[in-house]
C-alpha positions in Angstrom: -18.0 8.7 -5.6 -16.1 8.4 -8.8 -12.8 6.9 -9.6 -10.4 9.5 -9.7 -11.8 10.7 -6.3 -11.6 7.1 -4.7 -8.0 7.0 -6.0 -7.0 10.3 -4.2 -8.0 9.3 -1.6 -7.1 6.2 -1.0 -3.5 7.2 -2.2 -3.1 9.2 0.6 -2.6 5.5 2.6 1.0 5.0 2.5 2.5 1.1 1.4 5.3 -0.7 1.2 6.0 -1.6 -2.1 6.6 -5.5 -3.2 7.0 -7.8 -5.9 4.6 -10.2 -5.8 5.9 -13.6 -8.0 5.0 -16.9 -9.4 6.0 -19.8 -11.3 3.7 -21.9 -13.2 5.7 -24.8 -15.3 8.7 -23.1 -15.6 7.1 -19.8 -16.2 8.0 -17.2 -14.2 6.4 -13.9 -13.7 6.6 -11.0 -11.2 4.2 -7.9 -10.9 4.8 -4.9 -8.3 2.4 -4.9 -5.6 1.0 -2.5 -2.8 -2.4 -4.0 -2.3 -0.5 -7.0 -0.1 -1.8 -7.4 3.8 -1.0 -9.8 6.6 -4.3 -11.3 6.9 -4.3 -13.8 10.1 -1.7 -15.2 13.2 -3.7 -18.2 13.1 -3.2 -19.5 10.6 -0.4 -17.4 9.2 -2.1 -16.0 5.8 -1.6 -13.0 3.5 -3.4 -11.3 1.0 -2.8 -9.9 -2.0 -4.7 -7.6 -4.5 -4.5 -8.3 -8.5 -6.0 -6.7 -11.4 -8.2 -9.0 -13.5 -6.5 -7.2 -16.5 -2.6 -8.0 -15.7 -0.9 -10.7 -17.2 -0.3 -11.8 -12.6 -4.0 -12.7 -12.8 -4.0 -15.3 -15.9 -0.4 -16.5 -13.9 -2.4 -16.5 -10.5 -5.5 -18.8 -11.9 -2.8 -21.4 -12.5 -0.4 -21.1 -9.9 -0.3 -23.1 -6.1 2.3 -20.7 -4.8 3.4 -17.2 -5.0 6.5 -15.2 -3.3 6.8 -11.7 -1.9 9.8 -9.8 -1.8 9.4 -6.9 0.0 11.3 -3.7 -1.6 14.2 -1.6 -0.4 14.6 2.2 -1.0 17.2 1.3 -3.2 14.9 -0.9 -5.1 12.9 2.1 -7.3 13.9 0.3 -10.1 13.2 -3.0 -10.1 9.5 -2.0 -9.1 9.3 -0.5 -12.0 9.9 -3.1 -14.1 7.6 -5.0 -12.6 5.2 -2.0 -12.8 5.3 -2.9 -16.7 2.4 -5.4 -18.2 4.6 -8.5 -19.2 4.7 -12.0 -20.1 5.9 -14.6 -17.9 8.8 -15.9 -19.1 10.5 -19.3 -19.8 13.0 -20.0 -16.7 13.7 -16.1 -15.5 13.0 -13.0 -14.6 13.2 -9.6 -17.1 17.2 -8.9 -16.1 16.6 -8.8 -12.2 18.9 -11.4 -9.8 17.0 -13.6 -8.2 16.7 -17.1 -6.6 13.7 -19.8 -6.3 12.9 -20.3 -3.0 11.5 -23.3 -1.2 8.2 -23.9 -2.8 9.5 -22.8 -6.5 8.6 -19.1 -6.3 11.0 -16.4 -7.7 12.1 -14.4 -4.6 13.9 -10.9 -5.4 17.9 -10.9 -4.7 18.5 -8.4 -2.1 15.0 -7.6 -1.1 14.6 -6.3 2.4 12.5 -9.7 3.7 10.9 -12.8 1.7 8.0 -14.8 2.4 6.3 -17.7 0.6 3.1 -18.4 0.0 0.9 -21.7 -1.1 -2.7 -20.7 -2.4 -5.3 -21.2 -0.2 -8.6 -19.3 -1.8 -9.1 -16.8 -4.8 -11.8 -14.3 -3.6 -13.8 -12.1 -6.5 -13.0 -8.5 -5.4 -14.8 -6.4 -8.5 -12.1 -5.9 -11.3 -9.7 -7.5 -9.2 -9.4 -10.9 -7.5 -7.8 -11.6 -3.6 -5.7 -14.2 -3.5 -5.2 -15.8 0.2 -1.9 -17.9 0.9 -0.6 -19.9 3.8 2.6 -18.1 4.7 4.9 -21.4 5.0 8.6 -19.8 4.7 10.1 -15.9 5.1 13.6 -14.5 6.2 14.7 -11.3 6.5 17.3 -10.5 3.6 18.8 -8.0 5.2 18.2 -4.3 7.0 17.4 -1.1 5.4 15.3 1.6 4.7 11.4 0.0 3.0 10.1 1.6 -0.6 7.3 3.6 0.0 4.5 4.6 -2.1 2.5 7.2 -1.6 -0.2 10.2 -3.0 1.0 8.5 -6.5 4.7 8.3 -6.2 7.5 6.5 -4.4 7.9 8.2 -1.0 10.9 8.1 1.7 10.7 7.7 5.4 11.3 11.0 7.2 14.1 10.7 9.3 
């Protein structure tokens, strides 16, 4: 199969969208995410999906903890600034509120839930690499309607 195929495929699986978020000695970074899966009950891990080409990966080799915010409807576009290939950055985020949660991740202001990860294993997965984390904090922010993604664009719950 090639890769155009696979990826028309697979985009017919609809996600939640997130920003996944570290900080490394003051550094903090952010990248959107859909590749992000509860992994175990016992113990409480997640997973999450990055590109061995984003400037997440190079953060992720040097990290211990990451956040996830988990994205709102309303949130378009803060995803896609994250979508963008940046730098981390010295103390803040690219002009998006946010707060540092317990272990020293950047968690999104006004996301729809939170959780907070420490680094447990960083798995080869061909151009990409799975990183695992003990979930060791969450809340949910508040209620609302989740940002979908879907066959290549954001999608809405039909209702």
């Amino acid at each position: 199969m090639d890769r155009d195929t696979y990826r028309s495929l697979i985009g017919r699986f609809a996600t939640g969208v997130t920003v996944v978020t570290t900080n490394v000695g003051g550094r903090l970074h952010g990248m959107t995410a859909n590749a992000v899966c509860s992994l175990s009950l016992d113990p409480l891990q997640l997973l999450v999906c990055v590109d061995r080409g984003s400037n997440c990966y190079i953060q992720m080799q040097g990290a211990e903890v990451f956040g996830v915010s988990i994205l709102s409807a309303d949130q378009e576009e803060i995803s896609n600034v994250f979508a963008r290939s940046t730098e981390p950055t010295e103390g803040s985020l690219p002009g998006v509120e946010h707060r540092l949660g317990r272990l020293g991740a950047p968690l999104i202001e006004n996301a729809l839930a939170h959780l907070e990860c420490r680094i447990t294993e960083r798995i080869s997965g061909g151009d990409h690499i799975i990183v695992i984390g003990d979930v060791v904090a969450g809340e949910v922010v508040r209620d609302g309607e989740p940002l979908l993604f879907y066959g290549g664009r954001y999608a809405r719950l039909a209702g």
